[in-house]
C-alpha positions as a Markdown table, in Angstrom:
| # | Residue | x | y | z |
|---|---|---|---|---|
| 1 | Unk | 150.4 | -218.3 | 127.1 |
| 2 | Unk | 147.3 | -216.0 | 127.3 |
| 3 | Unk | 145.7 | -215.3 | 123.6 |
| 4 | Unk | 146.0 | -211.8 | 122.7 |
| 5 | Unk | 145.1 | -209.5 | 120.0 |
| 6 | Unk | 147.6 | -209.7 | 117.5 |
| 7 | Unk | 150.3 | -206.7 | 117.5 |
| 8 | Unk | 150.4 | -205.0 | 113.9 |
| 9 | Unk | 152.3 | -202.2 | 112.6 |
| 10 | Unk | 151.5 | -198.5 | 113.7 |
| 11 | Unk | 151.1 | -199.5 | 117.5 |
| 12 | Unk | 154.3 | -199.6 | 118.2 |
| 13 | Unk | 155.0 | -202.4 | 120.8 |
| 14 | Unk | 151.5 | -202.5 | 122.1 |
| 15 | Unk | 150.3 | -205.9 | 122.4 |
| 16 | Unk | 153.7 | -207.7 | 122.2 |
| 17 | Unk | 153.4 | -210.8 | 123.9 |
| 18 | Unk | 157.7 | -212.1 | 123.3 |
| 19 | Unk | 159.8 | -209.4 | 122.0 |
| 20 | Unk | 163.2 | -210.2 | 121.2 |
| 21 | Unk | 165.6 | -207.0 | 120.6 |
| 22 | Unk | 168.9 | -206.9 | 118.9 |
| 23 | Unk | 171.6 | -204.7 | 120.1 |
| 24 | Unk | 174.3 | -203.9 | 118.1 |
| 25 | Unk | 178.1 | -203.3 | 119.2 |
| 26 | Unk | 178.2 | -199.5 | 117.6 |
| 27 | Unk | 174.7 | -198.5 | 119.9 |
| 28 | Unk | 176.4 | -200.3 | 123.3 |
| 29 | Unk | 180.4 | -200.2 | 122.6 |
| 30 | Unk | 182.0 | -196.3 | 122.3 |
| 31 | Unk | 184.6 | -197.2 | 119.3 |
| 32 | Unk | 187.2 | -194.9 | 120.2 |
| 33 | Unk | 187.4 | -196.7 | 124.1 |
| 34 | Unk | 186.1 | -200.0 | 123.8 |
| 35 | Unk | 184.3 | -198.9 | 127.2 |
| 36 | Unk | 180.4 | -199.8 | 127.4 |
| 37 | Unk | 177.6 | -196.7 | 126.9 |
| 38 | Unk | 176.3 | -197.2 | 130.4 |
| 39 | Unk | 174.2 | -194.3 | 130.8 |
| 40 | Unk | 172.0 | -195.7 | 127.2 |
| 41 | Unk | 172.3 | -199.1 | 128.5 |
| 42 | Unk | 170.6 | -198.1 | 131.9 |
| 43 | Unk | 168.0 | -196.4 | 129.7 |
| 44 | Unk | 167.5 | -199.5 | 127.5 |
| 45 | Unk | 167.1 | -201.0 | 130.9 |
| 46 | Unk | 164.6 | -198.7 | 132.3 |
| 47 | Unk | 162.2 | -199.1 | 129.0 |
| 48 | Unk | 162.7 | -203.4 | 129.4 |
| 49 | Unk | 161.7 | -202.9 | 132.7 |
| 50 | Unk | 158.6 | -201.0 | 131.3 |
| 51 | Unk | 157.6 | -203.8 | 129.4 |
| 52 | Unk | 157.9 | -206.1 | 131.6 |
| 53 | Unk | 155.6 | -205.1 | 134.4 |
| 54 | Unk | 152.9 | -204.8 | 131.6 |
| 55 | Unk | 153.4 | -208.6 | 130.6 |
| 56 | Unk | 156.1 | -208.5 | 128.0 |
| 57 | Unk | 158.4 | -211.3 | 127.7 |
| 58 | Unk | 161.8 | -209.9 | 126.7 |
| 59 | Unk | 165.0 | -211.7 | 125.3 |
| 60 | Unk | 167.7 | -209.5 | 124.5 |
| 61 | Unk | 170.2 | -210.7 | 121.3 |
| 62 | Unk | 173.6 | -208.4 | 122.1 |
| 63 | Unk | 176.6 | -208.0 | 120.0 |
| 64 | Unk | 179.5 | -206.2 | 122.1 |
| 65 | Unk | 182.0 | -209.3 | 123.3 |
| 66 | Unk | 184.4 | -209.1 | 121.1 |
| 67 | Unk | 184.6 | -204.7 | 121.1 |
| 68 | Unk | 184.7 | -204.8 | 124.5 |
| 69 | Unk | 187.2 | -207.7 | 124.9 |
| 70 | Unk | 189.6 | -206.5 | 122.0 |
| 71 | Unk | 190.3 | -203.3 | 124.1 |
| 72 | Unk | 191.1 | -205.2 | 127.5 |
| 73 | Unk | 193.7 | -207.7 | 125.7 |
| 74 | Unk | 195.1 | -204.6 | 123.8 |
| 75 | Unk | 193.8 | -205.3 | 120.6 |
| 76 | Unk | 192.6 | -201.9 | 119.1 |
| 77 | Unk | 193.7 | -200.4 | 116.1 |
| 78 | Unk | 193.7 | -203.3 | 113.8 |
| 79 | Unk | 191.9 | -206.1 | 112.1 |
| 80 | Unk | 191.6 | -209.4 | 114.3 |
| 81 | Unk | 192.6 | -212.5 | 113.1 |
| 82 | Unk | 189.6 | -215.3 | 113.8 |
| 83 | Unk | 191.5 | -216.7 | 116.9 |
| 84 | Unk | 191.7 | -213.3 | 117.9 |
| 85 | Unk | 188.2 | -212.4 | 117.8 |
| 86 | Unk | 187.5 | -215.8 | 119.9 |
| 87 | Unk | 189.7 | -214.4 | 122.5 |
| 88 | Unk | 188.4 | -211.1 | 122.5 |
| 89 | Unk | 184.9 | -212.4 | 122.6 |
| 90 | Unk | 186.1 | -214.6 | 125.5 |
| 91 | Unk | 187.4 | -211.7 | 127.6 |
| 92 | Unk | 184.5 | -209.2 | 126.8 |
| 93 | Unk | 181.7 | -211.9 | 127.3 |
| 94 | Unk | 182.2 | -211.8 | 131.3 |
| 95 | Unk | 182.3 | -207.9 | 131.4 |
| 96 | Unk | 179.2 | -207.6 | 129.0 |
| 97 | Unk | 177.3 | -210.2 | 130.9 |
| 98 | Unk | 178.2 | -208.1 | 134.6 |
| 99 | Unk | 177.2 | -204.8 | 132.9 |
| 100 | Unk | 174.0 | -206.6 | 132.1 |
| 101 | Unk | 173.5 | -208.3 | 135.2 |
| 102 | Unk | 174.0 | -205.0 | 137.2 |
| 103 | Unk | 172.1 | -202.7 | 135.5 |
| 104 | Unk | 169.0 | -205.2 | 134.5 |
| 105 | Unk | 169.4 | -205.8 | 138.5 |
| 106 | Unk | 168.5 | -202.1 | 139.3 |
| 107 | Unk | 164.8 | -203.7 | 138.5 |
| 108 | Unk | 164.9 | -206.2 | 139.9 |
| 109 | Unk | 165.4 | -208.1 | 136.9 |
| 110 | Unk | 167.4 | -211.6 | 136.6 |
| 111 | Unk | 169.7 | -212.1 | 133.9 |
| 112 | Unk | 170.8 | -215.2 | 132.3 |
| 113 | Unk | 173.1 | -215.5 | 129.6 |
| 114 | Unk | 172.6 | -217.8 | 126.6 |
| 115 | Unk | 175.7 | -218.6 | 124.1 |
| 116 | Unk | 174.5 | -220.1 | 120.7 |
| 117 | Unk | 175.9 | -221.0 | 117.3 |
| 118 | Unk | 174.6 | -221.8 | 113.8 |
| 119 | Unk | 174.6 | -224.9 | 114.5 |
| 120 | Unk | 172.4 | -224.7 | 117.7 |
| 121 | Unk | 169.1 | -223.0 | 115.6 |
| 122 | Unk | 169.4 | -225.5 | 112.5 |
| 123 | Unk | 170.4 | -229.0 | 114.6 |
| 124 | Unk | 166.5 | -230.1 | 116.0 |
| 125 | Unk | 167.4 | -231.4 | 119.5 |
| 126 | Unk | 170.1 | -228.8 | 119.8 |
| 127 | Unk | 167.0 | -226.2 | 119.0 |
| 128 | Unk | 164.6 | -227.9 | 120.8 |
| 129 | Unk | 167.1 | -227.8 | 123.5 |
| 130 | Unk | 167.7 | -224.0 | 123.2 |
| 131 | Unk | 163.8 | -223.2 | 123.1 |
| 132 | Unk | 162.8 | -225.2 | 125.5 |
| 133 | Unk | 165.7 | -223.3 | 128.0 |
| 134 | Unk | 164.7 | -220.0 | 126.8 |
| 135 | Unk | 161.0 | -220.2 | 127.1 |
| 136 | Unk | 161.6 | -222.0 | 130.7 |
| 137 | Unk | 163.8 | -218.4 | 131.2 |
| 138 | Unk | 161.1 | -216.4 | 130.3 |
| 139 | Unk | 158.7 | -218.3 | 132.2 |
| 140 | Unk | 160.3 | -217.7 | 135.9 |
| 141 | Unk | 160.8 | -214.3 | 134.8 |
| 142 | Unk | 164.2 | -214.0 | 134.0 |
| 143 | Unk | 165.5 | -211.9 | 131.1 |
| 144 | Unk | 167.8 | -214.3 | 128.3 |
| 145 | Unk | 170.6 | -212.4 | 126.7 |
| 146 | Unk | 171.9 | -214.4 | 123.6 |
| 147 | Unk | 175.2 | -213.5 | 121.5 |
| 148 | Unk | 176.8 | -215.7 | 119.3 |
| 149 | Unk | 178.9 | -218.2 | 120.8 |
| 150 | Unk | 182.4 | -217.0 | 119.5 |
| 151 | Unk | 184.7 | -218.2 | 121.3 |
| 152 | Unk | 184.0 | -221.8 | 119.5 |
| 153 | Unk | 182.9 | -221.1 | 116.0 |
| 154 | Unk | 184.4 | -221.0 | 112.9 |
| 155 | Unk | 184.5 | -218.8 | 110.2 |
| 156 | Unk | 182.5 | -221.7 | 108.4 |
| 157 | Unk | 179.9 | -222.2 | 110.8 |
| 158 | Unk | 179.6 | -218.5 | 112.1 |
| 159 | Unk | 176.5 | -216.1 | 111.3 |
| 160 | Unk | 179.3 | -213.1 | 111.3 |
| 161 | Unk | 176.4 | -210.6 | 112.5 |
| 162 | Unk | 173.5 | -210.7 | 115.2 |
| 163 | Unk | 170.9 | -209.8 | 113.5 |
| 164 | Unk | 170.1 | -212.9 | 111.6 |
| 165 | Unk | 171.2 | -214.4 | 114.8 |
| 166 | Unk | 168.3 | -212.4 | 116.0 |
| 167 | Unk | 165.5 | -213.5 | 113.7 |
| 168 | Unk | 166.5 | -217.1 | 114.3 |
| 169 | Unk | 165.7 | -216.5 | 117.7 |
| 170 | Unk | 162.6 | -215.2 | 116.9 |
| 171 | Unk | 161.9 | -218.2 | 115.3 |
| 172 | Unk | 162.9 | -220.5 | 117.8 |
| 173 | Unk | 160.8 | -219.0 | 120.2 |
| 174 | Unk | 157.4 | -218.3 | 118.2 |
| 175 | Unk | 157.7 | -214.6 | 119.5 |
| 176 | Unk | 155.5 | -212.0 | 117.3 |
| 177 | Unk | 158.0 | -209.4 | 118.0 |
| 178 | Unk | 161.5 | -208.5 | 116.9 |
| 179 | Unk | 163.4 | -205.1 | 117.1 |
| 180 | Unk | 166.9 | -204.4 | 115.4 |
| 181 | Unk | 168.2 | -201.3 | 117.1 |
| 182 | Unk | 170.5 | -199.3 | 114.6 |
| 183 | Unk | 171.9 | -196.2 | 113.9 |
| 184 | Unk | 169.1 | -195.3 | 111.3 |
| 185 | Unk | 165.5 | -195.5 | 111.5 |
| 186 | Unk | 164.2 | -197.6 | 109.5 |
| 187 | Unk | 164.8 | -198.6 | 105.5 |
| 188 | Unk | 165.2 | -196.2 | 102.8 |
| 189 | Unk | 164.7 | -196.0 | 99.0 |
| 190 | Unk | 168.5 | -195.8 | 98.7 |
| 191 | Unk | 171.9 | -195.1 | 100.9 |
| 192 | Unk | 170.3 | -191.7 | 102.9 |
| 193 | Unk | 174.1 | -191.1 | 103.8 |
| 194 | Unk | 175.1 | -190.4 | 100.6 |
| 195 | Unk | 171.9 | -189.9 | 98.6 |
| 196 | Unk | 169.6 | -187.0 | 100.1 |
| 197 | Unk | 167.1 | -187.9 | 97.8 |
| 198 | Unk | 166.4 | -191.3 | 99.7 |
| 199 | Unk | 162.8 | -191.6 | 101.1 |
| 200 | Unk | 161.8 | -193.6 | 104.3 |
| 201 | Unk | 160.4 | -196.4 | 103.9 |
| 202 | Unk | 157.5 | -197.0 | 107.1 |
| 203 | Unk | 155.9 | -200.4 | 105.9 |
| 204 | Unk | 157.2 | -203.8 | 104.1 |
| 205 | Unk | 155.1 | -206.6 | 103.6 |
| 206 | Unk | 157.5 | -208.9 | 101.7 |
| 207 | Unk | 160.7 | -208.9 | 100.7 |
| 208 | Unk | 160.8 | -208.5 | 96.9 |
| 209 | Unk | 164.2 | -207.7 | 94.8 |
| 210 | Unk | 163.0 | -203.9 | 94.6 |
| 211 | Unk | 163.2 | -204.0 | 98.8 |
| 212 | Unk | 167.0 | -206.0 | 98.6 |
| 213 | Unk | 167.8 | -203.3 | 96.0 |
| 214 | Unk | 167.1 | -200.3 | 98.4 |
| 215 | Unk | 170.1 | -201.7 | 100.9 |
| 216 | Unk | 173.1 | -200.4 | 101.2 |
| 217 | Unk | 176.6 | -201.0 | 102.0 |
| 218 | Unk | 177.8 | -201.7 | 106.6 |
| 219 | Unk | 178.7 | -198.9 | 107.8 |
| 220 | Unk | 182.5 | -198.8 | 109.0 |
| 221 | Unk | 183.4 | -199.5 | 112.3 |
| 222 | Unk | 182.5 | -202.3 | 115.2 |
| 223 | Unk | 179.1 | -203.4 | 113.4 |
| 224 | Unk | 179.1 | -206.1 | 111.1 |
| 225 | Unk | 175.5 | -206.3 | 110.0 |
| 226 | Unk | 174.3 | -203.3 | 107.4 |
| 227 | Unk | 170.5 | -203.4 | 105.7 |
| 228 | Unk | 171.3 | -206.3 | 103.8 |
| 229 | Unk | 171.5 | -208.4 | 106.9 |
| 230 | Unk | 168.6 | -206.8 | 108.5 |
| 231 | Unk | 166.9 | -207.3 | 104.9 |
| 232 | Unk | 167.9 | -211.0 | 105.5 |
| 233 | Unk | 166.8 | -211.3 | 109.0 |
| 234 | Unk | 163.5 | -209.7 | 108.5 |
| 235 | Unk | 162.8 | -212.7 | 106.1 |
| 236 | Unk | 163.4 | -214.8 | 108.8 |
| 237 | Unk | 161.2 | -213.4 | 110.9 |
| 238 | Unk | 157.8 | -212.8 | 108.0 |
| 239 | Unk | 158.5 | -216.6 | 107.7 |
| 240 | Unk | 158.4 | -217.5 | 111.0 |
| 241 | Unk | 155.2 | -215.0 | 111.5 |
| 242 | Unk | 157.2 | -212.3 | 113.7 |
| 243 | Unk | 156.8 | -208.5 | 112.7 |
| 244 | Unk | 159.8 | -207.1 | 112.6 |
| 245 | Unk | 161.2 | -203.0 | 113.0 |
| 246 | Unk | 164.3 | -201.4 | 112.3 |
| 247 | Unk | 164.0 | -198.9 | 114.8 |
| 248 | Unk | 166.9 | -196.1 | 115.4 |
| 249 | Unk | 168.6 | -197.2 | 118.5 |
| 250 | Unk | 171.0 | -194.4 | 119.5 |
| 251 | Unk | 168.9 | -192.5 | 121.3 |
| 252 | Unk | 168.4 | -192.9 | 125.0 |
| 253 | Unk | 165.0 | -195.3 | 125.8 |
| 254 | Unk | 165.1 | -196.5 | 122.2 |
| 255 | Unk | 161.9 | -199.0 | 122.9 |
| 256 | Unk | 160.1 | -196.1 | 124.6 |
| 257 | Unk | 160.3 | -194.3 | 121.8 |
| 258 | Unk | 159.0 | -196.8 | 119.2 |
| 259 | Unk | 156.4 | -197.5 | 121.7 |
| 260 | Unk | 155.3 | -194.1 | 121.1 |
| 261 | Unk | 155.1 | -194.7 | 117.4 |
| 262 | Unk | 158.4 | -193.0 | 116.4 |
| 263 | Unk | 159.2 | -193.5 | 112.5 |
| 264 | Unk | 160.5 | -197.0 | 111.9 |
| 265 | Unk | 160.7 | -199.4 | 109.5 |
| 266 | Unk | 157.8 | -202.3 | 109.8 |
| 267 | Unk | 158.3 | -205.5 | 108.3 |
| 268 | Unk | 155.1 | -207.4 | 108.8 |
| 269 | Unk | 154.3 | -210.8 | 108.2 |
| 270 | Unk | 151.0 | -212.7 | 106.9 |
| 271 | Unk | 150.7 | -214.9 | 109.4 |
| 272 | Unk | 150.9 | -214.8 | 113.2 |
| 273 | Unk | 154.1 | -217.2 | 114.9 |
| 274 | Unk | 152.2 | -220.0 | 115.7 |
| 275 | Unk | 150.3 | -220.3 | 112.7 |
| 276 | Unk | 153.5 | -220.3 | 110.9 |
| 277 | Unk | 154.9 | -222.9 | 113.1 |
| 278 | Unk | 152.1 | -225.0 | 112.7 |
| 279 | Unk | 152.2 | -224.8 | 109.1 |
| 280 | Unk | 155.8 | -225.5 | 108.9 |
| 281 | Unk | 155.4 | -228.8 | 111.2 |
| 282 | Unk | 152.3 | -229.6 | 108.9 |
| 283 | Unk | 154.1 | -229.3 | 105.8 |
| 284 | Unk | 157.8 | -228.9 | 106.1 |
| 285 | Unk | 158.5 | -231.8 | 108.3 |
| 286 | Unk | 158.5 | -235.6 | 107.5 |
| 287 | Unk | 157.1 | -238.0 | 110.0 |
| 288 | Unk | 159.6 | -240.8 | 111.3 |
| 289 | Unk | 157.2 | -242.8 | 113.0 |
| 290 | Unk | 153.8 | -242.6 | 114.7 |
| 291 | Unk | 152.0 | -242.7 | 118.1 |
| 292 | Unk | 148.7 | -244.7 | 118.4 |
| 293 | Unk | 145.8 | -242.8 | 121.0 |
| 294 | Unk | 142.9 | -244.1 | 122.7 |
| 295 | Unk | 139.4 | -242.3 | 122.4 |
| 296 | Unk | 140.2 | -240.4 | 125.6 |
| 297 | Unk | 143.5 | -238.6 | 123.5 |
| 298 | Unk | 141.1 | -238.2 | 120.8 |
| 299 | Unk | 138.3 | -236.0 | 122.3 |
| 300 | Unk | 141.8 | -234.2 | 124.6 |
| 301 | Unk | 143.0 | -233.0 | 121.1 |
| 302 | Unk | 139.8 | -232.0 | 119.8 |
| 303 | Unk | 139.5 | -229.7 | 122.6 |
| 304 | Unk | 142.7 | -228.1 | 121.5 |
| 305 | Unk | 144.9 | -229.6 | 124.6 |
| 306 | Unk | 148.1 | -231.1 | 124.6 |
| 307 | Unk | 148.8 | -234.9 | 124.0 |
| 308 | Unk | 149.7 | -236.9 | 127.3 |
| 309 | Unk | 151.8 | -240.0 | 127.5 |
| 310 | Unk | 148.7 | -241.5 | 129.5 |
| 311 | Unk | 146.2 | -241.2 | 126.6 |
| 312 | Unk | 149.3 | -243.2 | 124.1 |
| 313 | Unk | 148.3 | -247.2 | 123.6 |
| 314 | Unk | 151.2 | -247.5 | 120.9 |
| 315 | Unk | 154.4 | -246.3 | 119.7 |
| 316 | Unk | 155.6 | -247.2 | 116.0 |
| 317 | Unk | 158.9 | -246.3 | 114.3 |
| 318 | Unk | 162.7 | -245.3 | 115.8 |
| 319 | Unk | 162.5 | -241.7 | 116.5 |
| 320 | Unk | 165.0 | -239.5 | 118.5 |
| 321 | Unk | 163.5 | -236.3 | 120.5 |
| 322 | Unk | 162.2 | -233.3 | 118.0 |
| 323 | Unk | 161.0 | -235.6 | 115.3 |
| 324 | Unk | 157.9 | -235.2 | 113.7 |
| 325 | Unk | 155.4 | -238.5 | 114.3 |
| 326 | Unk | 152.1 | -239.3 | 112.7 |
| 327 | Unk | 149.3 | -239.1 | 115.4 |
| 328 | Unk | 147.0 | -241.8 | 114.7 |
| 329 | Unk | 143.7 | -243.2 | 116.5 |
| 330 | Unk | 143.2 | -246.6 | 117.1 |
| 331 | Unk | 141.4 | -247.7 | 113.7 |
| 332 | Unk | 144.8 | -245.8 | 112.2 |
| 333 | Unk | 143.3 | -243.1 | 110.8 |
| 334 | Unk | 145.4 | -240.6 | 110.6 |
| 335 | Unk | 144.6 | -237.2 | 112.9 |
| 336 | Unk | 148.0 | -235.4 | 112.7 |
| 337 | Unk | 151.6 | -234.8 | 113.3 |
| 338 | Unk | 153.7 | -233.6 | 115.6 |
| 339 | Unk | 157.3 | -233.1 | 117.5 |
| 340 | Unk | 157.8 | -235.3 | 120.0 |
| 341 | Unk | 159.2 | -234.3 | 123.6 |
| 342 | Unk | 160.4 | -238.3 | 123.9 |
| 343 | Unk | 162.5 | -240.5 | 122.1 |
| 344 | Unk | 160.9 | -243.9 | 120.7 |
| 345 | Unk | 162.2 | -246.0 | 123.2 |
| 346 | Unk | 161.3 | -243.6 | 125.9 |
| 347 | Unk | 157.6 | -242.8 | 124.3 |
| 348 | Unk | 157.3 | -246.7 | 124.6 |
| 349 | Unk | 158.4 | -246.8 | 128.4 |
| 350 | Unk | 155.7 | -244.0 | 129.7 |
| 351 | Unk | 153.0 | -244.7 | 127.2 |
| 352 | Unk | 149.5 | -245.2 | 129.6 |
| 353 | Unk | 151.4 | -244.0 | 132.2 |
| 354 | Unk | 150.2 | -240.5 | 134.0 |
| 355 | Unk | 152.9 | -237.7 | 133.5 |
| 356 | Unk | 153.9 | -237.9 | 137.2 |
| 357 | Unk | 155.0 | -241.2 | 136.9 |
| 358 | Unk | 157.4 | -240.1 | 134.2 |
| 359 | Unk | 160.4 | -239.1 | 136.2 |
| 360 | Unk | 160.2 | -242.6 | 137.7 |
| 361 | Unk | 160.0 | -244.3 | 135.2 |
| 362 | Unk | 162.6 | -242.6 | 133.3 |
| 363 | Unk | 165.0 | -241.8 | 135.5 |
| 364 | Unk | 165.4 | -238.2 | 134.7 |
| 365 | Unk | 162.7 | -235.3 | 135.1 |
| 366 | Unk | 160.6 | -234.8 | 131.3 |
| 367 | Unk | 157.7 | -232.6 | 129.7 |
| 368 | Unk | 154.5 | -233.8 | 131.2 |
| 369 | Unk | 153.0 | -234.1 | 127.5 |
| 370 | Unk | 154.4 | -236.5 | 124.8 |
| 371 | Unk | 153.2 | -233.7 | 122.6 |
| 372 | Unk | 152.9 | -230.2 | 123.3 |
| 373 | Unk | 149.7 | -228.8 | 121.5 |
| 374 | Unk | 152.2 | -225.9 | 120.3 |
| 375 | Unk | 154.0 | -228.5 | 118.5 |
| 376 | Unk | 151.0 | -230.6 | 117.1 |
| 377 | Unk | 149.0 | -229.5 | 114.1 |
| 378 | Unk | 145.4 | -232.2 | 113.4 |
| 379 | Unk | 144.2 | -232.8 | 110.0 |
| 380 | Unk | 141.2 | -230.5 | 108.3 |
């Protein structure tokens, strides 16, 4: 990825290297027919496009399955049951993901369509998994679309609204940018719907009990989210090192506008997304085992380049894929940690090897490094 200045607050989405965007189901879903907004959605569409030609890597996180779906199995009027909503979502999934794929396709633009769960951001390898697909989409310059998978969660295991779903995205990913898209612009001192005293709020650097206070109540209807979820989600995203903006979606070419600075709410973090990642992996994660580099590996890291499985003498402990390992050089002195792309038993197989011999080796096409320098932090 190319360094960039870092995006801040004020400048709207200049500078935005990943931008993931939440959509909610009352911006894409008209209540009263369960029909799609197609005419905002194309506009949506014309302002991705936008970003995209200018180097932006978009991933959009859409709620909408289960409004769309409820109306086609003749499910309006009344609260769904769980296995009701699964079925809905099941139904509306196929026409969201063609109303996606068509429009986004005016551009030119590929779609792909990415089902997750809980379980899939806090599991390692099934995170690991996930990223790795995502980043991989954005990389052949296709545009992800990610809703909850719910057609096989559980009320126990469900996040219940997208825009926590969002920031764990965001996370995942290491982007530096996320957007929720509502039906207000930004936070408030209190309820603006029924206090007119409320002031907006254009700036949050951390979420303190005096910001939580200022949410209010989800409004009625298809969403499920409300401040305090965004509240929730945009401490997902300072922690991970992603700015965040409630911006006011309802209007047509919602990201042009907050491009051109129109009043949101930005949430902005202290530390950029791989910083944050880096510091998570360097104190967050325990090591499992360790990988023993030559002097070759040594000077590669020092240069700030990825570790390769030909620079990798020995391979210590019984570690699965996504663990953290201890990085040490042959004296064993420790020079850092890491997640590794290879199980143990595999790390032992293509250790000295070059990375093109990996997928004979193997059996089965790998990364080219053990460790990728975004997942590898060195000791001070």
């Amino acid at each position: 990825m190319a360094a960039v200045s870092r995006p801040v607050a004020g400048t709207g989405l200049v500078g935005a290297r990943r931008l993931v965007v939440k959509i909610g189901s009352a911006l894409l879903v008209d209540e009263a027919s369960g029909r799609l907004r197609r005419p905002w959605l194309a506009a949506l569409a014309d302002d991705i496009a936008g970003l995209a030609r200018r180097g932006t890597g978009v991933v959009l996180v859409s709620s909408g399955a289960v409004a769309v779906g409820r109306e086609q199995l003749g499910l309006v009027g009344r609260p769904l049951r769980l296995e009701e909503q699964q079925a809905a979502a099941a139904a509306g999934q196929i026409r969201l993901a063609h109303a996606y794929q068509e429009i986004l396709g005016w551009h030119g633009i590929t779609v792909a369509q990415v089902l997750l769960t809980l379980e899939d951001t806090e599991n390692r390898r099934r995170h690991l998994n996930a990223r790795a697909t995502i980043g991989q989409l954005l990389s052949l310059g296709a545009l992800p679309v990610i809703n909850e998978n719910d057609t096989v969660t559980t009320a126990e295991i469900r996040y219940g609204d997208n825009d926590r779903l969002a920031a764990r995205v965001a996370q995942m990913i290491s982007a530096d940018t996320l957007v929720l898209l509502s039906d207000v612009d930004g936070l408030y001192t209190a309820d603006p719907r029924s206090d007119p005293a409320a002031a907006h709020v254009p700036q949050v650097a951390e979420i303190t009990p005096a910001v939580l206070a200022m949410a209010g109540e989800a409004p009625p209807g298809n969403s499920s989210g409300g401040m305090v979820t965004k509240l929730e989600a945009a401490r997902i995203a300072l922690s991970a090192g992603c700015r965040m903006a409630i911006a006011l979606g309802t209007r047509r070419h919602p990201l042009s506008a907050l491009d051109g600075d129109a009043r949101a709410t930005w949430f902005v973090p202290a530390a950029e997304p791989l910083t944050a990642r880096k510091r998570w992996i360097a104190g967050s994660v325990a090591p499992v085992g360790a990988l023993v580099i030559d002097d070759g590996a040594v000077r590669a890291l020092g240069q700030g380049k990825s570790l390769l499985p030909a620079g990798v003498v020995a391979v210590d402990g019984a570690f699965e894929r996504g663990d953290a390992v201890l990085i040490r050089d042959r004296a064993g002195t420790v020079l850092g940690r890491g997640l590794s792309a290879y199980t143990a038993g595999d790390a032992a197989r293509i250790a000295g090897h070059r990375s093109g011999e990996i997928t004979e080796i193997l059996g089965y096409s790998g990364r080219a490094e053990m460790i990728h320098r975004d997942d590898l932090v060195l000791e001070s």
